[in-house]
C-alpha positions in Angstrom: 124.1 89.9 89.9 121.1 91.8 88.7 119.7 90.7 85.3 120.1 93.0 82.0 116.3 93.2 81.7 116.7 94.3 85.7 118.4 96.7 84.5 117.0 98.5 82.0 114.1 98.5 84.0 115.6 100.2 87.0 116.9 103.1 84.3 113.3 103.7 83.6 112.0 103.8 86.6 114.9 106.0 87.7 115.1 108.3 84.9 111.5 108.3 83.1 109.4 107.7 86.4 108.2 104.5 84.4 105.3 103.0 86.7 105.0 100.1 84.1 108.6 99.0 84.0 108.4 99.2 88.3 105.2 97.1 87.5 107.2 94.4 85.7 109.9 94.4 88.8 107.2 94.3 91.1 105.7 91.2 89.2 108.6 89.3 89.8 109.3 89.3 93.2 105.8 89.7 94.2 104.9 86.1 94.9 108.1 85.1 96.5 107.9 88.3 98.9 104.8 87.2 100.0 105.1 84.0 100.6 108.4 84.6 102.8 105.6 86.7 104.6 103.0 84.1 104.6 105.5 82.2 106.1 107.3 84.6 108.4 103.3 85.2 109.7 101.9 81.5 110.2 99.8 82.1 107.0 98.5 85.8 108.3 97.3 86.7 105.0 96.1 90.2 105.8 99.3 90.9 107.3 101.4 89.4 104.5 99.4 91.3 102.1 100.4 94.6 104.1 103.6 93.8 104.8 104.2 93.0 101.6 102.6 96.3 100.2 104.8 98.0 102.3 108.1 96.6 100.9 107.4 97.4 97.5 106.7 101.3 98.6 109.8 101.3 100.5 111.5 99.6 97.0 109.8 102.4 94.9 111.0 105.2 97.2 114.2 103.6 97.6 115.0 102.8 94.4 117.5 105.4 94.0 119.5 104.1 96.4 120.4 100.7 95.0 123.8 100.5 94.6 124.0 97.3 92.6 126.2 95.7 94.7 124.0 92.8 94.9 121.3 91.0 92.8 118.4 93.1 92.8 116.1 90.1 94.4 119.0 90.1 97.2 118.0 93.8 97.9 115.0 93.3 97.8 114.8 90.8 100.4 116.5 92.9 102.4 114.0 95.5 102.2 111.3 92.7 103.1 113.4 91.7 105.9 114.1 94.9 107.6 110.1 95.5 106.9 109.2 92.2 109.0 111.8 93.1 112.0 110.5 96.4 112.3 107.1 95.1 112.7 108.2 92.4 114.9 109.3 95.2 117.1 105.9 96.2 117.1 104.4 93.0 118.0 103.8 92.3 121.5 101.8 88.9 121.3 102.8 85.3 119.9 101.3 84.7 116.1 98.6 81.7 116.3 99.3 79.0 114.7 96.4 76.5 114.8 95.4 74.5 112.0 92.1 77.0 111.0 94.4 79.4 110.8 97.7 78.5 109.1 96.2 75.5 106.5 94.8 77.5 104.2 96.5 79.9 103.2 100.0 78.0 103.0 98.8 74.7 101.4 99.5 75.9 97.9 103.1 77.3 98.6 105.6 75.3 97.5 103.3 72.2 97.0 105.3 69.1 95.6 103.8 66.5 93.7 104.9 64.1 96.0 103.6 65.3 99.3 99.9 65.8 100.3 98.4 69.1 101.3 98.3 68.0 104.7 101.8 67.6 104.8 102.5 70.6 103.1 100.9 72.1 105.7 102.6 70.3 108.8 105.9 71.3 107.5 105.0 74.8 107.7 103.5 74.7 111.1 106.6 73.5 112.3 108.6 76.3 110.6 106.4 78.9 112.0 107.3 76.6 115.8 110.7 78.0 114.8 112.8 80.8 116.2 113.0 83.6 114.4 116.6 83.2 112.8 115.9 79.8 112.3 112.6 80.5 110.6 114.2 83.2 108.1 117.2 80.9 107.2 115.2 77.9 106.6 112.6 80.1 104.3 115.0 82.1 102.5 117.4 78.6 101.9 114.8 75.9 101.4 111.8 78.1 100.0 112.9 80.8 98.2 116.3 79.3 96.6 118.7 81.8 98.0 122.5 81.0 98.6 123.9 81.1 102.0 125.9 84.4 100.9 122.4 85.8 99.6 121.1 85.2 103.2 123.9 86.8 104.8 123.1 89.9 102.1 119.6 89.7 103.6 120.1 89.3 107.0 123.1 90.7 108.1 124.4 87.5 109.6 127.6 86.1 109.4 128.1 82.5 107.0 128.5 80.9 110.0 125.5 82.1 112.1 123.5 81.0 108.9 124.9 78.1 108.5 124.2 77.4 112.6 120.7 78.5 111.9 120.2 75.9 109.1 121.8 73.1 110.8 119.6 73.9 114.1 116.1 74.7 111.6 117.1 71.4 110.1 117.2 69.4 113.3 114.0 71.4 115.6 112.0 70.5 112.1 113.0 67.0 112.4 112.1 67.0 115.9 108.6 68.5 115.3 107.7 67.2 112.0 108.4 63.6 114.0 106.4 64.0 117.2 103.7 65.6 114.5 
């Protein structure tokens, strides 16, 4: 469920037209949304940066329309979501993934202290190696936190398809991160 302060700054922005209180939602999904993007992208930063721009407009103009029937970070995922698939639909050629390219700009996300930033980095080359469902499942589970029912909010999928999804993420990354 949405939190009392995510509340009260929903009113606002609802009934005053409060810029700063959507400023302080904003802030706090800001960095997760774009690094599902980052991720989603194989570290496209420009794209991320736009695609993540353009979640938070459809957020402010959609506002309204929030039912609170989940969390608010639930619909808001969805929104980022639908935002990638609807540019994926768009997309005509395979995202790049070469080292150059993805290293960069995913070697501080998620960083533990135990792992190097080369192997921060190999982990998410072989997520972006993933399909597309396994890719979102494994991001949104292992990344960003969410519960399985939160992913299903998100995605649309059933339990089960999401729970296929993780399993088969699981077991490609296993493959991949091994012949890596």
């Amino acid at each position: 469920m949405s939190t009392p302060e995510e509340i009260l700054l929903i009113s606002r922005v609802l009934l005053l037209n409060d810029g700063r209180a959507f400023g302080r939602l904003m802030k706090r999904y800001l960095r997760p949304v774009r690094r599902y993007f980052l991720i989603q992208t194989g570290g496209d930063e420009a794209l991320s940066d736009d695609l993540t721009q353009e979640t938070f407009i459809r957020v402010w103009r959609g506002l309204d329309s929030y039912k609170r029937l989940s969390a608010f970070g639930t619909w808001v995922y969805r929104i980022a979501f639908t935002t990638y698939q609807n540019h994926l639909k768009g997309v005509k050629h395979h995202l790049s993934l070469d080292d150059e390219h993805v290293t960069p700009a995913l070697q501080h996300l998620a960083v533990e202290p135990d792992y190097d930033a080369e192997e921060i980095a190999a982990l998410h080359r072989a997520i972006g190696m993933l399909g597309e469902g396994e890719k979102t499942c494994i991001t949104l589970f292992y990344l960003e936190e969410m519960s399985i029912k939160e992913i299903a909010a998100v995605t649309e999928m059933s339990v089960a398809a999401i729970k296929t999804s993780l399993s088969r993420g699981r077991n490609h990354l296993r493959t991949l991160l091994t012949e890596e």
